[in-house]
C-alpha positions in Angstrom: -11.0 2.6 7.0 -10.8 0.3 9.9 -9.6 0.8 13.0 -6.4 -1.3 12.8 -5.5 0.8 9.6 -5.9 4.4 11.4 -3.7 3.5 13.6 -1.0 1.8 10.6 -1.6 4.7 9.1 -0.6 7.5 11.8 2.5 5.4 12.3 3.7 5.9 8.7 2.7 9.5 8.7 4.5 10.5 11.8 7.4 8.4 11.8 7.5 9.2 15.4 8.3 5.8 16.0 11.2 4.5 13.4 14.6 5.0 14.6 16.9 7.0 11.5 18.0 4.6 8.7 20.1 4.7 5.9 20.2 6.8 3.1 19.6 4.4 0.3 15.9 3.3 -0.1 14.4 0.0 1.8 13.8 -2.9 0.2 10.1 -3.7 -0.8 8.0 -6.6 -1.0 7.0 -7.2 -4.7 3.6 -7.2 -5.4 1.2 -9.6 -4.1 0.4 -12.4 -6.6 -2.4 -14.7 -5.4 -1.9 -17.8 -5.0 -3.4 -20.5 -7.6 -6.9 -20.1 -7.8 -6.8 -17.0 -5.5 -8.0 -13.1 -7.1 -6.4 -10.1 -6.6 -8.7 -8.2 -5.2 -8.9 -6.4 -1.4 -10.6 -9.1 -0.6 -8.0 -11.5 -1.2 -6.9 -11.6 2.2 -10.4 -11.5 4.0 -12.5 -14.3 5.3 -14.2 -15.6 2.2 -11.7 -14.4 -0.3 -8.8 -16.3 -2.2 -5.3 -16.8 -0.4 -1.8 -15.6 -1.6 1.1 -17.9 -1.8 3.2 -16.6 1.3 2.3 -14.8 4.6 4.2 -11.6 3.3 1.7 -11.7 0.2 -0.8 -11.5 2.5 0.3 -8.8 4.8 1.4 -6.4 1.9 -2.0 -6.6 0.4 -4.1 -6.5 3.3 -2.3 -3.3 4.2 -2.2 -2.2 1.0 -5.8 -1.9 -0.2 -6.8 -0.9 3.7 -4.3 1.9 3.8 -2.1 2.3 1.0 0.9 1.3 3.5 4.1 0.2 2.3 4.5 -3.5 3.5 8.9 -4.3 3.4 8.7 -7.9 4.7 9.5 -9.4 7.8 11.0 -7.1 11.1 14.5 -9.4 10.9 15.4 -8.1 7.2 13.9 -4.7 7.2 15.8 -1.7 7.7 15.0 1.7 10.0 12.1 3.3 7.9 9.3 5.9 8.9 7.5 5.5 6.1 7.3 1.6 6.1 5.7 -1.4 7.8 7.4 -4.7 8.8 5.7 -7.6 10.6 7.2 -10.1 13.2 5.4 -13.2 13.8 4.9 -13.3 17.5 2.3 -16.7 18.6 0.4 -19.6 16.6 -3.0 -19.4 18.1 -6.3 -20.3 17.1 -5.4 -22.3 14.1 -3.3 -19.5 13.1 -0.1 -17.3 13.1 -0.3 -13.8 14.7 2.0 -11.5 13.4 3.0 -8.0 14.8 3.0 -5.2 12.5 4.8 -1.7 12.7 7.7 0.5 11.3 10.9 -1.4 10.9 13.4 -1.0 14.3 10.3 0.4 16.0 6.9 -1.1 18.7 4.6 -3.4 17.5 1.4 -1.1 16.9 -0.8 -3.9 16.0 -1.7 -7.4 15.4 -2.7 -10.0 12.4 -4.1 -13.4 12.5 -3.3 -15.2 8.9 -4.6 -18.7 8.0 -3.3 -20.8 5.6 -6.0 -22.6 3.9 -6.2 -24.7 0.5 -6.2 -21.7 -1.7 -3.1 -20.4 0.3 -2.8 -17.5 2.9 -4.9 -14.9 4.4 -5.4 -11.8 6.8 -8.5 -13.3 8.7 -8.8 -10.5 11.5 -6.6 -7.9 13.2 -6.3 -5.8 16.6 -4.7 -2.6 17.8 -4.5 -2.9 21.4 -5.5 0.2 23.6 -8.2 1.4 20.7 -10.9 3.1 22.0 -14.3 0.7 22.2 -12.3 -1.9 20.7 -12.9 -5.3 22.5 -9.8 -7.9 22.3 -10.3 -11.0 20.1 -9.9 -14.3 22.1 -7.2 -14.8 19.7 -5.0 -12.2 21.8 -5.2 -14.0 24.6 -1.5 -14.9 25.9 0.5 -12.3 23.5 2.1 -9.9 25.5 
């Protein structure tokens, strides 16, 4: 399990972060169907592998097969859950869109770069700031 979904993971297990939320359950992303040509497999969303059709395709599965997370879409739309993940696109850098993941209503714990190639979009790399003998990407330069 990588770093970046140790730390996903701790999030969603503590709910520490999430502010309270309503009673009735979040909405969820459906699951990720590749796009055209693309597999469904972990890999999916890794360098080499096959894109998905929309960022939140990406995201969902990428944090899906690395920690079993729950991905509910984009920070605007989600609602207050401590057992959930949103993300927040937060810079285009590097031929790419960063996106900031964490509980709805909650900090930013960490940080995706997804490409969109030919065969769609994919989770290329991602960062948790502050991780122990983890050295920053040049792709996080700028993003405060």
């Amino acid at each position: 399990m990588s770093r970046f979904c140790r730390i996903v993971a701790a999030v969603l297990v503590s709910g520490a972060l999430a502010a309270c939320g309503p009673d009735r359950p979040p909405e969820t992303v459906t699951g990720p169907t590749p796009a055209a040509g693309g597999t469904t497999t972990p890999e999916a969303s890794s360098p080499g592998g096959g894109g998905f059709a929309s960022v939140d395709q990406a995201v969902a599965r990428h944090l899906s097969a690395a920690s079993g997370a729950r991905y509910v879409g984009q920070c605007a739309q989600a609602k207050p859950d401590p057992d959930a993940v949103c993300a927040i696109k937060v810079a285009t850098v590097d031929g790419g869109d960063v996106y900031g993941v964490g509980a709805p209503s909650s900090e930013v714990v960490g940080f995706l770069l997804l490409r969109e190639g030919p065969d769609g979009w994919r989770v290329v790399d991602d960062h948790v700031p502050g991780e122990p003998d983890a050295s920053t990407p040049a792709w996080m330069a700028g993003i405060d």
